[in-house]
MARZABA-656842 format. One record per residue (C-alpha): residue number from 0; residue in one letter; x, y, z. Coordinates in Angstrom, 2 decimals. Each point is the difference from the previous one (the first is absolute). Layout:
N
REC resi resn    east   north      up
REC  NUM    a       X       Y       Z
...
***
This chain:
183
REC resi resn    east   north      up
REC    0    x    1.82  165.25  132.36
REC    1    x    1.93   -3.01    1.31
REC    2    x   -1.20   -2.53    0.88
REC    3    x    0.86   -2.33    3.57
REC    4    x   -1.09   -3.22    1.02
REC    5    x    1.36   -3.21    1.67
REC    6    x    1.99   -1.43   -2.67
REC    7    x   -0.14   -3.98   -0.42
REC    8    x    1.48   -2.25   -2.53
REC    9    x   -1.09   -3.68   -0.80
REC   10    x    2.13   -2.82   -1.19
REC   11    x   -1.91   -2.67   -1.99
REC   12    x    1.98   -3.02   -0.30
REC   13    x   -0.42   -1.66   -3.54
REC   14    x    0.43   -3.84   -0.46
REC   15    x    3.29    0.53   -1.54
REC   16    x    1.24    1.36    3.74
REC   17    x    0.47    3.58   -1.27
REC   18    x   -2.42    2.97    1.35
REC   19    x   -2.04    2.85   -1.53
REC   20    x    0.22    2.70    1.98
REC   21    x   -3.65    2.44    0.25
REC   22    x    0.31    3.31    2.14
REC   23    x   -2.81    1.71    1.18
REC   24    x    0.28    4.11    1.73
REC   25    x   -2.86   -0.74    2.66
REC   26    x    0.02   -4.35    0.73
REC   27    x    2.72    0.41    2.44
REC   28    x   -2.53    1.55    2.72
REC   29    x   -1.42   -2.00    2.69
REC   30    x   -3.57   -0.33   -1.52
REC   31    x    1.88   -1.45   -3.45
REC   32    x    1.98   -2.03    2.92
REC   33    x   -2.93   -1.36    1.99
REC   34    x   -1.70   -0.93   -3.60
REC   35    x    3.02   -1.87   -1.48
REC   36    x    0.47   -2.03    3.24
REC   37    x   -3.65   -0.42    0.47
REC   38    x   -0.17   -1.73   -4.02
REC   39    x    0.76   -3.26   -1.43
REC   40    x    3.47    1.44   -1.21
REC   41    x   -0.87   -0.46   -3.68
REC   42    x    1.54    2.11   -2.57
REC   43    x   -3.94    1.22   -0.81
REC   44    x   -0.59    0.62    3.71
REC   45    x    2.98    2.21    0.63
REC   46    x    0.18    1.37   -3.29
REC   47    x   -3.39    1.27   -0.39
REC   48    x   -0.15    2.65    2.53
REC   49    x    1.89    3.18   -0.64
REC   50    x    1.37    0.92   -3.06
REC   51    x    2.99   -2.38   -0.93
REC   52    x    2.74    1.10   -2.37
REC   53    x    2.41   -2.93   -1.58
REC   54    x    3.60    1.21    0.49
REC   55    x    2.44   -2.96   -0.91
REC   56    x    0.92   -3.67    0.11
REC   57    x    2.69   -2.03    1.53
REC   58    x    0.88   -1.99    2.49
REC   59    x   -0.86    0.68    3.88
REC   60    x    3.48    0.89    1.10
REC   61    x    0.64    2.45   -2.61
REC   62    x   -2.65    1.69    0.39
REC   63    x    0.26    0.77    3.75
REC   64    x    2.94    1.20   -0.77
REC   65    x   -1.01    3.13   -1.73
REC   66    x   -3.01    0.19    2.70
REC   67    x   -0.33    3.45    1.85
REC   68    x   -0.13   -0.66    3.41
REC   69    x   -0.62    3.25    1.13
REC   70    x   -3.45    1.24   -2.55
REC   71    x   -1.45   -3.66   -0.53
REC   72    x   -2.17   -0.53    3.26
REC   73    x   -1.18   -4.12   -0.83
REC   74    x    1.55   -2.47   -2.18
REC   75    x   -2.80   -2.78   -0.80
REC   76    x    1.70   -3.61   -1.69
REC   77    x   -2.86   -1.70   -1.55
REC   78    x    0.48   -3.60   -0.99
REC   79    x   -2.62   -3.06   -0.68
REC   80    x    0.52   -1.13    3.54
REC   81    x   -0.20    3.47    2.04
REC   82    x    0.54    3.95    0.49
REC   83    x    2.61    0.82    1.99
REC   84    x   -0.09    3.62    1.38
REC   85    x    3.13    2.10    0.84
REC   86    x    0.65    3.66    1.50
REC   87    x    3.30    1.06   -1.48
REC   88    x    2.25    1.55    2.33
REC   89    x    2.76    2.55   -1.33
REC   90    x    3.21   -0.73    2.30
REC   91    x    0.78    3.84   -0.24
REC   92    x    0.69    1.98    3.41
REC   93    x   -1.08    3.46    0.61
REC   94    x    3.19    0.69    1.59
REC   95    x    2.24   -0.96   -3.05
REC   96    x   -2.47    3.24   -2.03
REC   97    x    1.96    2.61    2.21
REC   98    x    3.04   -1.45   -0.91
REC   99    x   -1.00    0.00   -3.88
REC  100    x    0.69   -3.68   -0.38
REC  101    x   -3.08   -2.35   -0.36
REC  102    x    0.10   -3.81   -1.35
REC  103    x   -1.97   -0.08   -2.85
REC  104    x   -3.57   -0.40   -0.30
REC  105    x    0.03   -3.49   -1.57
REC  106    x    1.66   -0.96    3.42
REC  107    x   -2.34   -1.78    1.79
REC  108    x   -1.92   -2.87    1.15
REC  109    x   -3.88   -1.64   -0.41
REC  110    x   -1.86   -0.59    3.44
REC  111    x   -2.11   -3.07   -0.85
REC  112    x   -3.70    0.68    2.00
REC  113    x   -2.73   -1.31    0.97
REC  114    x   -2.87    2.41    0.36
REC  115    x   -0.62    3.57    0.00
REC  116    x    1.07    0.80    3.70
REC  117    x    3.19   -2.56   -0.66
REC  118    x    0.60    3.00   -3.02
REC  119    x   -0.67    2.78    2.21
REC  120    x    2.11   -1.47    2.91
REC  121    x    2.94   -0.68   -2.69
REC  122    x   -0.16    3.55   -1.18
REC  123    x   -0.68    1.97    3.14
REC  124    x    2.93   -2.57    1.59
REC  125    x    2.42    0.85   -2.36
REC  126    x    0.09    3.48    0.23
REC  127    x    0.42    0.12    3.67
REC  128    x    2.66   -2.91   -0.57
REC  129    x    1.80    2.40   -2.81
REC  130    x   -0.72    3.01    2.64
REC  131    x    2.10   -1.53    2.35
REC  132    x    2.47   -1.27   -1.75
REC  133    x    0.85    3.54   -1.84
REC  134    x    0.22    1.29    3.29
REC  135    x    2.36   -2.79    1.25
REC  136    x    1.91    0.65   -3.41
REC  137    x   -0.10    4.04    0.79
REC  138    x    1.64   -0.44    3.66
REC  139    x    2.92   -2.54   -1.13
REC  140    x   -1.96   -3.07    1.90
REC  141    x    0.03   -2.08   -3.65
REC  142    x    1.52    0.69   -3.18
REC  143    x   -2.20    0.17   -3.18
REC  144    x    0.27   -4.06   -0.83
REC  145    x   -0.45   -0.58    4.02
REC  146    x   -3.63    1.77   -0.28
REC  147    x   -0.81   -1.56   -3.42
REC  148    x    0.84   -3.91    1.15
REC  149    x   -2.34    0.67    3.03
REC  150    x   -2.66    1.49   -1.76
REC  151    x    0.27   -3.13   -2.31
REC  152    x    0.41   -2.27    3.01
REC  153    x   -3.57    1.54    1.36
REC  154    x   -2.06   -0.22   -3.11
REC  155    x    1.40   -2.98   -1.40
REC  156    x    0.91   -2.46    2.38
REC  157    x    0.83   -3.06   -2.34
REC  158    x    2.54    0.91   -2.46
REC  159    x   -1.22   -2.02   -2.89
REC  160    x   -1.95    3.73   -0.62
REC  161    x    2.71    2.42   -0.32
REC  162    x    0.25    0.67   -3.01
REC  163    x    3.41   -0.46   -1.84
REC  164    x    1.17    3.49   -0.21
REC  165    x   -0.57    0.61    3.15
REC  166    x    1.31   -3.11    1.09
REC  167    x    3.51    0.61   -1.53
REC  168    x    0.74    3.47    1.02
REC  169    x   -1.00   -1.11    3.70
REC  170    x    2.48   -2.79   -0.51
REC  171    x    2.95    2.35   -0.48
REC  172    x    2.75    1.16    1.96
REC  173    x   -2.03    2.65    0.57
REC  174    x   -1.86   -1.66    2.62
REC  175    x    3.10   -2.07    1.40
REC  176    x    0.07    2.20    2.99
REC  177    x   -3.78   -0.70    1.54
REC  178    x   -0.42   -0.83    3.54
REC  179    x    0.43   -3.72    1.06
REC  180    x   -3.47   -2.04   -1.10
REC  181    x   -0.78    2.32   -2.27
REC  182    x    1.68   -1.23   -3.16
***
């Protein structure tokens, strides 16, 4: 029998600035959501629902490196001072699947929110946004980096977010020959 759920994973920050990493097959649904937002943030709070396993340690950036977008649905950072709560979003296009190329599953970027229907918005929103885009990739309208820098442009609006990776292959000649006010 296998078993599905709404993957999460939760970064606690430690004093020393690196994280421990917990993951968890059913926290990333929107009850486990709605809870985590609704508590004090605590390590105890968020920590004692659902079954927690520890994974590793290191620091934050690391770490989201190796995150899969595309089977982890929430990402919670706790700290002293607050949870913050994420949707990951895989930067993957249906359209590139036909083709047999796909960007890798640690390609992608965290969607800070705010509440439950901010989660549901983000994820409902970004598969009509990836829709579209596959089909404007699919009909010659944007190339592959084209679709990917306005998907990013959409769910992350201040750049600070991207996340390195993703940051440097959108700054590559690859994406030298975008539309004027794109880039």
């Amino acid at each position: 029998m296998v078993a599905v759920g709404e993957r999460a994973l939760a970064l606690y920050e430690q004093l020393d600035g690196r994280y421990d990493v917990f993951a968890s097959q059913w926290a990333g649904e929107w009850a486990a959501i709605a809870g985590v937002l609704a508590s004090d943030g605590t390590h105890r709070a968020v920590l004692g629902r659902y079954r927690w396993e520890r994974q590793v340690s290191g620091p934050r950036a690391a770490l989201l490196a190796g995150l899969d977008y595309l089977s982890t649905a929430a990402v919670y950072e706790l700290s002293p001072e607050a949870v913050r709560v994420s949707v990951p979003v895989w930067l993957g296009l249906d359209a590139l699947a036909v083709e047999g190329e796909q960007l890798p599953v640690e390609f992608g970027v965290l969607v800070p929110v705010n509440g439950v229907h901010d989660a549901v918005r983000t994820r409902l929103g970004s598969r009509w946004l990836k829709a579209a885009a596959g089909r404007a990739v699919e009909t010659g309208l944007l190339s592959v980096p084209q679709a990917v820098r306005l998907l990013v442009l959409f769910l992350l609006p201040a750049s600070r977010d991207v996340p390195p990776p993703v940051a440097a292959w959108l700054d590559t000649d690859c994406c030298d020959s975008f539309p004027p006010g794109i880039r």
